[in-house]
N, C-alpha and C positions, 0 to 999 in steps of 0.2 A: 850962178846956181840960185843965189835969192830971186836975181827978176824971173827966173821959170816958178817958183815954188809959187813967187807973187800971182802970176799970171794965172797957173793953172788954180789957183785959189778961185781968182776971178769969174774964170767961166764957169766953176761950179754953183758960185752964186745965182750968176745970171741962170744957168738950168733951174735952179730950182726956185725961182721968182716965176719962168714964164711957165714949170710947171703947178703953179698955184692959180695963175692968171686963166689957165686952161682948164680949169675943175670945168666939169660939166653940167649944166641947169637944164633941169626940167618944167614943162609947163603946165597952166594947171588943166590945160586940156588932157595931156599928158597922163597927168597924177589921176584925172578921174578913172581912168581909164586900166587903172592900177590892181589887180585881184591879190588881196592878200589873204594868206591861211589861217583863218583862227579855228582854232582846236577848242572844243567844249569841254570844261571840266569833268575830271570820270566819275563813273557813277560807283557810290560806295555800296559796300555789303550793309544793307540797309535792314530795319525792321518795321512797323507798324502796328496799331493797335486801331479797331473800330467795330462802330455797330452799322447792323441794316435794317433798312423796317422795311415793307412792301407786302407783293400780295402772290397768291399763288392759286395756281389753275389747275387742277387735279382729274383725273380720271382712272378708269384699270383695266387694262388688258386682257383679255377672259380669253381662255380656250378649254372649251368650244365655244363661238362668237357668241356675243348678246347682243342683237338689234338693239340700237338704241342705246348705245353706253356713249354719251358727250362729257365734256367737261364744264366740270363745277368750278362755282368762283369764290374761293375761300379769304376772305382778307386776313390781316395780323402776320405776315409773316415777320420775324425778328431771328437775328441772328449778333451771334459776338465772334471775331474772327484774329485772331494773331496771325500775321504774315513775313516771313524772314526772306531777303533776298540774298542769294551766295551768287559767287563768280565760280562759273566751270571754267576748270582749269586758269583762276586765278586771274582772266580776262576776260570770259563769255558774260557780262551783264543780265540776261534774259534769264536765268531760270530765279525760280522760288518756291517756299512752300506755306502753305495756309492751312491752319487748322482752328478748328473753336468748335460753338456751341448754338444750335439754332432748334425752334420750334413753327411750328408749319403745320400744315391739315395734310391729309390724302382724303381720297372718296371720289365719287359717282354721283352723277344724275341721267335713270334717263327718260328721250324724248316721249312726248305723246304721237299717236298713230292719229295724221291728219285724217282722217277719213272714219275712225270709230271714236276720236278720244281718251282711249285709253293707254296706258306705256308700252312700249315697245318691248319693253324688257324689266326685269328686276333681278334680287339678290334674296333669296328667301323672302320674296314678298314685299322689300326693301325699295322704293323708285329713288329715291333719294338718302344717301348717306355720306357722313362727314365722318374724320378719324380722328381724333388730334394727337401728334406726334413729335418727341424731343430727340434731337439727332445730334452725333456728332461725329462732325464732316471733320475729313484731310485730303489735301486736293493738291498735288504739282502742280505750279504756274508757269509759262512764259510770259512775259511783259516783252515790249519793246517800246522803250522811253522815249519820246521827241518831244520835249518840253516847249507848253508846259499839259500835255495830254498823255495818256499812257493805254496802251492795247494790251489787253490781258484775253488769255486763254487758260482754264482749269479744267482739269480730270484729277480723278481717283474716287473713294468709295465712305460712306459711312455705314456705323448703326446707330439704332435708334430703339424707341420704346413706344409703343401706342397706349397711352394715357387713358384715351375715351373715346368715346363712339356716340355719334347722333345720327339716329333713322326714322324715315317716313316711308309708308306707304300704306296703299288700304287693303293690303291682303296680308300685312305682316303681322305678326306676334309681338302684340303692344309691350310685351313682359321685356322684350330686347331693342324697345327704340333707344333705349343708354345703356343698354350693358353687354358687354362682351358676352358671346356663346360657347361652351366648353370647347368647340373644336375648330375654333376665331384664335390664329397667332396673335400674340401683341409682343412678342419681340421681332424688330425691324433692321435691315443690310439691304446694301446694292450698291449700286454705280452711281457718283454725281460726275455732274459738268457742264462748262458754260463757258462763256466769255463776254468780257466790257471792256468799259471805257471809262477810264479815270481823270480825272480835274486835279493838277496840282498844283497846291496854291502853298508852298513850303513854310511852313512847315506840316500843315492842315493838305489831306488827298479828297477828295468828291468820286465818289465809284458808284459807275451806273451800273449791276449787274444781272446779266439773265442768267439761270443757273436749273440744267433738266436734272431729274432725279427718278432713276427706275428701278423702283425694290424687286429685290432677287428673292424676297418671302411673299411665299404665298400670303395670301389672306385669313384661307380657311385651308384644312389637311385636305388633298387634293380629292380623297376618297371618304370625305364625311357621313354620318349619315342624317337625316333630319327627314321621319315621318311624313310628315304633312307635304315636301317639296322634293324629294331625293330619296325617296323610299328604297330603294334599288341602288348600293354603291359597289356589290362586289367587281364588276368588271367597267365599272364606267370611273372617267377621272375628270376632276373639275381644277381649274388651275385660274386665280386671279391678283394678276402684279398690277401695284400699284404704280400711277406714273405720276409727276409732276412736275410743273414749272411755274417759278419763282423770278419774281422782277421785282429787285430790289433796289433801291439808293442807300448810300451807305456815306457817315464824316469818319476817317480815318487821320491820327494824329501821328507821324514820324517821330520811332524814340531814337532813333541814330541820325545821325546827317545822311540824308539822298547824294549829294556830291559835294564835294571840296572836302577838305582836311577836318580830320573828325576830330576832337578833342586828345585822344589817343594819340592822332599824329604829331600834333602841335606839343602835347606832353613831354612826345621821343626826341624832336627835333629840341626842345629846351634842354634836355638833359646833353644832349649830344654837343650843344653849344656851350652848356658849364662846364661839363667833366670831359667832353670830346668823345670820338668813339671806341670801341672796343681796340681798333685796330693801331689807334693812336696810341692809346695806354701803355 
C-alpha cells in the first residue's frame, strides 16, 4: 500500500513539472500584433466659466424688401458665458446648457446704385445705421468630446435692450442720428444659435464660436407714422427684424473636473474606506 501511495505521488510530480516546462511563449512579432482595449476616462458633469470678444455682421430683414439692405461690420462684440454640462439619463455625455451676458450692435447699410450713385435704399432717410444692444442669451448645447477638441452646437433665445442708435444719411432728420424715435422699440427677443469648435487644454477650453441671432422685435410699430416718409399708414405695414452674426473666440476656465474622479468622489471613497459603507455598518 505505501509503494502505490509512493508511486502515485510520483507521477503526479512529474505532471506537473512537464506542465510548467509547457507554458506557452509568445513572440515579439506576435505581441505587435496584439490589439488591446483601452477605455477613455468618463466625462464628468462638468461646468465652466469664460469670456468672448469678436466681431459681428449685422443687417434687417424688411418686408416689404428694400433694395440694397447689405451687411454691416460692427466690431466689439463681448460676451460672459457660464456653461454646465449634465449626463441624460446618467450616461448621455452630449448635452448642456449656457447662459450669460453679451453686448453687440444690430443695424444696416445700404449699397449705392452703380449706375446713379445714390442708395438703393433707406430707413427714414437713414443709409447707414448702427444699434448698440445688451442681451442675455440661454442656449442648449450638444458637445461631442474627442480629446483634446470638442464640437459644439447651440440653440434657444434671448432678450435684450437697445441702448443706442447711430445714423447717417443725406435725406434723414439730423435731430435722430443718436436718438431713438417715439415709435423705434428698444426692447429686444428672438432666436440665437451657432456652432464651434473648442481647444482643450485642461484645465483652460479655447472656443472658436460662430453664433446667428434673429430678433423677433420689430424695429419700429409695423404701422408708424412719420410725415415726411410714411405719410399714409392706415392700411399699409412695414416690418423690420433685425439679423446677426457673431464670430467670436472665447478662454474658458473648468471649475469641476472634465473627466476622472472629482474631489467629491475621492472625498466618498475616503470615508468609505474609514468608516466602510452604509451597508457594512
Amino acid at each position: 500500500m505505501k509503494k502505490l501511495l509512493l508511486m502515485s505521488a510520483m507521477v503526479l510530480c512529474v505532471t506537473l513539472l512537464r506542465a510548467q516546462n509547457d507554458s506557452i511563449i509568445y513572440t515579439a512579432e506576435y505581441l505587435d500584433t496584439v490589439a488591446l482595449n483601452t477605455k477613455s476616462e468618463a466625462i464628468n458633469d462638468y461646468s465652466l466659466i469664460g469670456v468672448n470678444y469678436g466681431v459681428t455682421y449685422s443687417t434687417v430683414y424688411f418686408n416689404p424688401t428694400k433694395m440694397g439692405a447689405a451687411f454691416r461690420f460692427n466690431p466689439h462684440y463681448f460676451s460672459i458665458m457660464y456653461t454646465h454640462y449634465e449626463k441624460m439619463f446618467g450616461y448621455l455625455p452630449y448635452f448642456g446648457l449656457t447662459v450669460g451676458f453679451s453686448h453687440s450692435h444690430e443695424g444696416v447699410t445700404f449699397d449705392d446704385n452703380p449706375e446713379t450713385g445714390y442708395p438703393l435704399g433707406y430707413v427714414d432717410g437713414a443709409t447707414n445705421m448702427s444699434i448698440e444692444t445688451y442681451e442675455l442669451p440661454a442656449m442648449m448645447q450638444i458637445h461631442i468630446d474627442s480629446a483634446p477638441t470638442k464640437i459644439m452646437a447651440n440653440l434657444g433665445a434671448y432678450v435684450g435692450y437697445r441702448t443706442s442708435i447711430s445714423r447717417s444719411g443725406e435725406f434723414m432728420d439730423q435731430e435722430y442720428a443718436a436718438k431713438f424715435r417715439d415709435y423705434e422699440y428698444r426692447f429686444d427677443y428672438g432666436i440665437v444659435g451657432g456652432a464651434g469648435i473648442a481647444f482643450m487644454l485642461d484645465p483652460i477650453e479655447l472656443h472658436l464660436n460662430v453664433l446667428a441671432r434673429w430678433s423677433m422685435q420689430n424695429l419700429y410699430q409695423p404701422d408708424y407714422y412719420n410725415e415726411t416718409f410714411h405719410p399714409y399708414n392706415t392700411y399699409y405695414y412695414r416690418y423690420a427684424n433685425p439679423i446677426d452674426i457673431s464670430v467670436s473666440l472665447g478662454v474658458h476656465f473648468q471649475l469641476t473636473k472634465r473627466t476622472g474622479k472629482t474631489n467629491k468622489q475621492l472625498k466618498k471613497e475616503a470615508k468609505e474606506i474609514v468608516y466602510g459603507t452604509t451597508a457594512n455598518n
